[in-house]
N, C-alpha and C positions, 0 to 999 in steps of 0.2 A: 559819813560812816553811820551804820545803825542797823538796825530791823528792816529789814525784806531792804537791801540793799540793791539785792538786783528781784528780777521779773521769777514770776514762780515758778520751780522748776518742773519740767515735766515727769511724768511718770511712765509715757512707754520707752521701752528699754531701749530702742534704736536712737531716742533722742535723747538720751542721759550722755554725756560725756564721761569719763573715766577721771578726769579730774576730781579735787577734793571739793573745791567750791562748789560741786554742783550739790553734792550731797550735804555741804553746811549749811546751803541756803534752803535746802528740803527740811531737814530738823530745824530750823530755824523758822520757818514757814509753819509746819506743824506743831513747834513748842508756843509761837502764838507772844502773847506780851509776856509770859515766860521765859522768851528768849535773850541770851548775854547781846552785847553790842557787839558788831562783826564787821569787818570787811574783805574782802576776795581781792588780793593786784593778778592779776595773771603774770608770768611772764612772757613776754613775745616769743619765745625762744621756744615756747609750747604754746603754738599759736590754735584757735581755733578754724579746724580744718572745713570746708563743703562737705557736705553727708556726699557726693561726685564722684562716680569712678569708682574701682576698686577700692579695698581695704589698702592693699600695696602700695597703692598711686597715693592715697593719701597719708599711707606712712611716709613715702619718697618725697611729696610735698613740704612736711613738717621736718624731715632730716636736711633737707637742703637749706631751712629757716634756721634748720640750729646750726648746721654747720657753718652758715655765712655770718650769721648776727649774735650765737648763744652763749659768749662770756660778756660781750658787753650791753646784753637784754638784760642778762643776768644780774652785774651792776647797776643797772637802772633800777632793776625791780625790789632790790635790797635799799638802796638810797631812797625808793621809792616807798618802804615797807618802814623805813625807818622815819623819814618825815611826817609818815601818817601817825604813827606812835607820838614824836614829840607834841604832832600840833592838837592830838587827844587833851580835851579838860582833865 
């Protein structure tokens, strides 16, 4: 966990994801050693799509992700959220 946890985000708009992480790691990137400690779980269940194909195909992609795996990503990602907290100094 920490500062510039992941790779620096981009700035044209076709590569930004709509997720939050992308844009905490952007203020986070630009606040510099001013930045709090951070880190981003994804859950699989919003998985990261191919820019591939329509916009449709890649909604229908990520709906068949959630519908098969997205209550027990989901569990994961909370046990997962929660271990990172405990094993925090």
């Amino acid at each position: 966990m920490g500062k510039g946890a992941l790779a620096p985000c981009p700035r044209l708009i076709e590569d930004v994801t709509k997720m939050g992480d992308a844009i905490l790691g952007l203020v986070a990137q630009e606040m510099g050693a001013k930045a709090p400690r951070w880190l981003a779980i994804r859950n699989v269940s919003d998985p990261r799509i191919k820019a591939e194909g329509t916009l449709k195909q890649q909604e229908q992609a990520a709906a068949l992700i959630y519908r098969g795996f997205g209550r027990w990503s989901t569990v994961c990602s909370a046990i997962t959220c929660w271990a990172s907290i405990v094993a925090e100094p």
